[in-house]
N, CA, C and O of each residue as an XYZ file, in Angstrom:
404
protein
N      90.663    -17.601    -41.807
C      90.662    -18.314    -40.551
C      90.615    -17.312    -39.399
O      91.419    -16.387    -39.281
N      89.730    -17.537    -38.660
C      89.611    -16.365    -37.276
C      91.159    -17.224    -35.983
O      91.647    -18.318    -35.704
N      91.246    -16.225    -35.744
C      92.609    -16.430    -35.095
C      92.583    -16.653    -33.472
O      91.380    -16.395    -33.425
N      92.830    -16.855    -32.428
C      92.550    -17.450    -31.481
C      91.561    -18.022    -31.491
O      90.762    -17.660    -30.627
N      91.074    -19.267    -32.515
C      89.960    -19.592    -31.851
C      90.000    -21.211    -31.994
O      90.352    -21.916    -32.940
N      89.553    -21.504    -30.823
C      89.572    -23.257    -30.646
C      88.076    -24.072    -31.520
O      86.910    -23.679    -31.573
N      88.580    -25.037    -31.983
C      87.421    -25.951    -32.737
C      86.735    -26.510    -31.098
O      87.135    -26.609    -29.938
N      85.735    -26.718    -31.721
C      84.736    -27.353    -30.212
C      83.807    -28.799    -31.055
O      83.306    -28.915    -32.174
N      83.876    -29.389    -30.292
C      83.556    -30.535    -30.505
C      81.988    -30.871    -30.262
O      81.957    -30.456    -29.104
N      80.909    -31.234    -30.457
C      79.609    -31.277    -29.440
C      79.216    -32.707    -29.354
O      79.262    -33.444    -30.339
N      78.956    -32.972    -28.564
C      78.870    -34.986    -28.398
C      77.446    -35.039    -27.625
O      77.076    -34.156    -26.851
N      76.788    -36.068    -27.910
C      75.877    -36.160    -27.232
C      76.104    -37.138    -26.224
O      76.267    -38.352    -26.337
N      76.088    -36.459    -25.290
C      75.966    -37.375    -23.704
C      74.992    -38.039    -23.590
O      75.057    -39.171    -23.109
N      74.152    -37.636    -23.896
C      72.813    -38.651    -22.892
C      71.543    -38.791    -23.386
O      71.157    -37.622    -23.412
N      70.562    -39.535    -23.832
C      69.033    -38.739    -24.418
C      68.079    -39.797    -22.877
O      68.053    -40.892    -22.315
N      67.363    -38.203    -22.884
C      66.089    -38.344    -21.585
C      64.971    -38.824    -22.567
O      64.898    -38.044    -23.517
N      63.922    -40.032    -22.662
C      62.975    -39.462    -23.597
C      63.365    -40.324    -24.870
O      64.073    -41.329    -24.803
N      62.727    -39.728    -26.238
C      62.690    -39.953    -27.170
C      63.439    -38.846    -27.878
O      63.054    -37.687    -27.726
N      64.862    -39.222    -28.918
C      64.888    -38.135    -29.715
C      65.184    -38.750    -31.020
O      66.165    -39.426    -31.329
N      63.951    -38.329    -31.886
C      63.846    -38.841    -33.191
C      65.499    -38.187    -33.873
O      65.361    -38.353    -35.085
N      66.237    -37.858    -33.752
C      67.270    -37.124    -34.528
C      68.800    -37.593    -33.621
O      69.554    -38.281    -34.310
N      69.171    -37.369    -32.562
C      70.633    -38.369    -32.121
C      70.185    -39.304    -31.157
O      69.129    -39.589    -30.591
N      71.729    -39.797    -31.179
C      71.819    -41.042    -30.224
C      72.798    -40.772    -29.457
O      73.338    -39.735    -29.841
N      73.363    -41.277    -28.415
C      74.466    -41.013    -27.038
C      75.630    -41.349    -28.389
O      75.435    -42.198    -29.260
N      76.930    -40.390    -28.281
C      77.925    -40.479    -28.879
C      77.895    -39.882    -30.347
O      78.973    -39.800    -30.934
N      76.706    -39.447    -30.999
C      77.203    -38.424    -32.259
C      77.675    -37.230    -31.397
O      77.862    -37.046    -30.195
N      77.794    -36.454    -32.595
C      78.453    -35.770    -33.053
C      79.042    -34.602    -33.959
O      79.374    -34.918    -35.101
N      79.193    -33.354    -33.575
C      79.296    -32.423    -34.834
C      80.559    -31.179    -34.029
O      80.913    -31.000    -32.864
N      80.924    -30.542    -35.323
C      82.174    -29.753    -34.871
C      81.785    -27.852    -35.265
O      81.416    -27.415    -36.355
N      81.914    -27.426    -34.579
C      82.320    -26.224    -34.801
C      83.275    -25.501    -34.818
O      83.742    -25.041    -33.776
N      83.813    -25.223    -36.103
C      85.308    -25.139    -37.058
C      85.409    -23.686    -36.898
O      84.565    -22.852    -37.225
N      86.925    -23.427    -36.173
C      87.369    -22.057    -36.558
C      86.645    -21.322    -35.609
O      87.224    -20.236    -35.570
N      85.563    -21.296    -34.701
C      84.144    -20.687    -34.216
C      83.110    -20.349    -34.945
O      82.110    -19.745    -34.557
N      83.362    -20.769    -36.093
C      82.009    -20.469    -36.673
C      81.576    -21.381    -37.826
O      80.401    -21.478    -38.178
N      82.248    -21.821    -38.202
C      81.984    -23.267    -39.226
C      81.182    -24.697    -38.477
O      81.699    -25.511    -37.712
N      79.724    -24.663    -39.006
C      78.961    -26.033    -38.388
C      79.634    -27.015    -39.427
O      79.629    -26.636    -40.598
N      80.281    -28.382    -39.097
C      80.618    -29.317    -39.764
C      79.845    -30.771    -39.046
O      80.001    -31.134    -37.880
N      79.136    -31.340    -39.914
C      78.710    -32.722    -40.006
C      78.360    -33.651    -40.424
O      78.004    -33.369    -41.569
N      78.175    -34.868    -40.218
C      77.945    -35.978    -41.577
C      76.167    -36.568    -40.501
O      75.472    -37.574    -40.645
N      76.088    -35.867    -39.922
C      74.617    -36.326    -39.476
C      73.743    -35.104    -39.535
O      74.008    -33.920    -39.747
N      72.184    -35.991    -39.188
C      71.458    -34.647    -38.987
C      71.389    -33.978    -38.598
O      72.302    -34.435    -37.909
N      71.065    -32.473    -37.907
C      71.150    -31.871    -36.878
C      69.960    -31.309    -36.137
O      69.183    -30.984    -37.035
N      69.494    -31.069    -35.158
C      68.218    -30.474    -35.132
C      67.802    -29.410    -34.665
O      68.361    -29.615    -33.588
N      67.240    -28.297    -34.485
C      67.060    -26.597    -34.456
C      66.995    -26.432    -33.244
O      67.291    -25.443    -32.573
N      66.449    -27.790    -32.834
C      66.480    -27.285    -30.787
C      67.553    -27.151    -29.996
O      67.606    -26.510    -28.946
N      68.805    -28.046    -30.751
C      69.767    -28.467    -30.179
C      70.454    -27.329    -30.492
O      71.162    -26.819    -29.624
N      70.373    -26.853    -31.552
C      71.184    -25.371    -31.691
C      70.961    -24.156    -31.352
O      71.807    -23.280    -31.532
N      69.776    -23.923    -30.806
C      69.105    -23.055    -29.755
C      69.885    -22.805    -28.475
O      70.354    -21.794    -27.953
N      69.845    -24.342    -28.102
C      70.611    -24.245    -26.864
C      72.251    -23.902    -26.707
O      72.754    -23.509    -25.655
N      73.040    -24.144    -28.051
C      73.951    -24.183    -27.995
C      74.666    -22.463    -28.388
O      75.737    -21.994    -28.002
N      73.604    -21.829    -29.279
C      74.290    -20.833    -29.669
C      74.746    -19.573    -28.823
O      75.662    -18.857    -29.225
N      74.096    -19.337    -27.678
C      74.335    -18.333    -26.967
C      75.976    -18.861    -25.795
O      76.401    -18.255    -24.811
N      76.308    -19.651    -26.185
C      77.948    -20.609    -25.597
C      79.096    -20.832    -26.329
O      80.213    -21.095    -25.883
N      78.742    -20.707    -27.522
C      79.649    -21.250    -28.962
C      81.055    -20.373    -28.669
O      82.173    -20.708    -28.277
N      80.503    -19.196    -29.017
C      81.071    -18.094    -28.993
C      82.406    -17.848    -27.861
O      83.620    -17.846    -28.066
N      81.693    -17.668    -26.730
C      82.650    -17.684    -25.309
C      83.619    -19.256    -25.847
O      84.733    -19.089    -26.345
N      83.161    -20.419    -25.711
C      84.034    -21.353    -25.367
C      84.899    -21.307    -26.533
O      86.001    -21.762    -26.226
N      84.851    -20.982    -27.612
C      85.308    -21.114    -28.743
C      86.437    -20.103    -28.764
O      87.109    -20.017    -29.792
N      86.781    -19.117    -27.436
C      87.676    -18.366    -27.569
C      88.366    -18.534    -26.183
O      89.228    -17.852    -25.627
N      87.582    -19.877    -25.735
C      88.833    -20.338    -24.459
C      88.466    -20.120    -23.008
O      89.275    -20.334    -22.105
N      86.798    -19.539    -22.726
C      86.411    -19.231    -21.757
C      85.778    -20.480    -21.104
O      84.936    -21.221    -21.610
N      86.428    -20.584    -19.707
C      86.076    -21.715    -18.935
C      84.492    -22.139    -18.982
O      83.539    -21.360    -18.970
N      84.452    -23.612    -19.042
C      82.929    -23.126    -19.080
C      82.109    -23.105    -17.518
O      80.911    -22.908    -17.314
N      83.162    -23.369    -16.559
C      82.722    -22.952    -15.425
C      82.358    -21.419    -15.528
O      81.207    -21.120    -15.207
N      82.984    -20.682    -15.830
C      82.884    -18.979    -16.052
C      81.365    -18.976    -16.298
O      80.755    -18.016    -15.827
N      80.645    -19.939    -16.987
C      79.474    -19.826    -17.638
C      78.687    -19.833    -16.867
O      77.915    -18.908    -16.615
N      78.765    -21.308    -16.143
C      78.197    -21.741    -15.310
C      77.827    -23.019    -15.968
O      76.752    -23.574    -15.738
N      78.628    -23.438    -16.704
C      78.115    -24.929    -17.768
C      78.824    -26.093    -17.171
O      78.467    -27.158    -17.677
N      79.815    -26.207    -16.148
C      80.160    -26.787    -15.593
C      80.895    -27.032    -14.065
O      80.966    -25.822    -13.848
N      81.146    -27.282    -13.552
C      82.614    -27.827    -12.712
C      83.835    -27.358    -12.736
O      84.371    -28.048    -13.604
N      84.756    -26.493    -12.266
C      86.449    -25.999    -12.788
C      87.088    -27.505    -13.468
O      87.384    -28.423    -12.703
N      87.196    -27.592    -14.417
C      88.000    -28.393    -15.089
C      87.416    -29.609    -15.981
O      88.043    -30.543    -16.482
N      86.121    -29.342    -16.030
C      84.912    -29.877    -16.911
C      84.481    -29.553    -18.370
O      84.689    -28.462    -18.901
N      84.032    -30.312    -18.802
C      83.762    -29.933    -20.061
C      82.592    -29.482    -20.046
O      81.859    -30.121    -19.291
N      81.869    -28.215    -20.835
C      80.848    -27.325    -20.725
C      79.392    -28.547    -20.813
O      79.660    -29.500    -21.545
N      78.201    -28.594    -20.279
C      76.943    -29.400    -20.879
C      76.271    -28.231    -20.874
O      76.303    -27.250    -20.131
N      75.516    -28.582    -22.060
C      73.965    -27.883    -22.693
C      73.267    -28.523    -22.634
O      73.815    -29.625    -22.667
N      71.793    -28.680    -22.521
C      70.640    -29.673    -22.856
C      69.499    -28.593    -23.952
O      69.206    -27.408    -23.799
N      69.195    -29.277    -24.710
C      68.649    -29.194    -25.917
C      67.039    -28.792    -25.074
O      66.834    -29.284    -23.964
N      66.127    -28.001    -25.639
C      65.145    -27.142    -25.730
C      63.596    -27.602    -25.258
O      62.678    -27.170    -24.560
N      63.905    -28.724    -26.072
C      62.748    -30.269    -26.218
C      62.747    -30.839    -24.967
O      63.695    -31.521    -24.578
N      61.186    -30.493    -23.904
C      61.498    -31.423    -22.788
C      61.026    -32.531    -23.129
O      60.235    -32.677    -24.061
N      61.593    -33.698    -22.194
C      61.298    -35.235    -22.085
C      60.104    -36.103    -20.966
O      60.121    -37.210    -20.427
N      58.926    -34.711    -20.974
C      57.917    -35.481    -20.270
C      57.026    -35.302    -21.029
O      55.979    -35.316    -20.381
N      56.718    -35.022    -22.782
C      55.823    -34.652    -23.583
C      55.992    -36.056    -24.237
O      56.992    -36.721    -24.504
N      54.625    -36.274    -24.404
C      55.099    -37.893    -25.345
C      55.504    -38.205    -26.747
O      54.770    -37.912    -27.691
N      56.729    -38.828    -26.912
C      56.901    -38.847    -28.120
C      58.612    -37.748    -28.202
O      59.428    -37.619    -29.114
N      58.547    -37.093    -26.661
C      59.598    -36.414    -27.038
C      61.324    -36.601    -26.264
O      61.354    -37.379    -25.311
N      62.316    -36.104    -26.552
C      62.673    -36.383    -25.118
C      64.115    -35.375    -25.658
O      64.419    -35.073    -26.812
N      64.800    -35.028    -24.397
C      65.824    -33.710    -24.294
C      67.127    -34.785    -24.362
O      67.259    -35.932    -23.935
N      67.922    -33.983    -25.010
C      69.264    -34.251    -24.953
C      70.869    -33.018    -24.048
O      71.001    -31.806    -23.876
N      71.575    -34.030    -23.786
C      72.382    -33.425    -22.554
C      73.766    -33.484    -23.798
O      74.273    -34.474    -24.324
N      74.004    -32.392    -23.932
C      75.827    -32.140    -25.176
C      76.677    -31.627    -23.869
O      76.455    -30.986    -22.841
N      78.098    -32.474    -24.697
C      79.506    -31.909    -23.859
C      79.922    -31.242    -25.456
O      79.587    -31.576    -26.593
N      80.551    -30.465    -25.080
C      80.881    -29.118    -25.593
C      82.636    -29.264    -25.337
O      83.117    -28.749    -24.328
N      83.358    -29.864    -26.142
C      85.086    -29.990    -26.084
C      85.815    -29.338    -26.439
O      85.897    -29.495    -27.657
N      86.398    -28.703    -26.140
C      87.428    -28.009    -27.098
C      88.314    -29.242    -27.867
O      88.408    -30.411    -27.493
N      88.949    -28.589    -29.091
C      89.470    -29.624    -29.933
C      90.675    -28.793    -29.676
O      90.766    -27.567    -29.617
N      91.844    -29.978    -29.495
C      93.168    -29.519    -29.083
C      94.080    -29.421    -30.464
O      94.392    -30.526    -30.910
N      94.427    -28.589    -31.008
C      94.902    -28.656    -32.472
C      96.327    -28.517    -32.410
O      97.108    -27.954    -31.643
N      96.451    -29.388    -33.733
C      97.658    -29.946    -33.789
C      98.797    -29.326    -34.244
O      99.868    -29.932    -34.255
């Protein structure tokens, strides 16, 4: 188990568009900071966007610091895939820390 490190949650906020793969409200976890856990699909764009953030938030760094949000916000990413190509459309993730028990 890596030691200071917070589970993060990723939710999908919002889809612009078409996205053949989530819907508003899935869902997947990143365990420990580095464990992908999920019972859905996932898709390569969405983890593009996410991987260069994982890291920082996963050890407690604001994600204002980032610039991913607001002071006291939860971090957003948007996925890779824009939503004016037809057939396609971008998705907007909140990024949670998981408060452990």
């Amino acid at each position: 188990m890596v030691r200071n490190s917070l589970d993060l949650i990723v939710r999908v906020k919002e889809v612009r568009g078409h996205c053949p793969v989530y819907k508003v409200g899935d869902e997947f976890i990143i365990k420990e900071g580095f464990k992908l856990i999920s019972t859905i699909p996932l898709c390569m764009h969405s983890l593009a966007s996410i991987l260069p953030y994982y890291v920082a938030l996963s050890r407690g760094i604001e994600p204002s610091t980032l610039g991913l949000a607001s002071p006291g916000k939860y971090a957003q990413v948007q996925c890779l895939d824009p939503h004016l190509v037809p057939h396609s459309g971008t998705v907007i993730f909140e990024i949670i820390p998981q408060i452990k028990k």
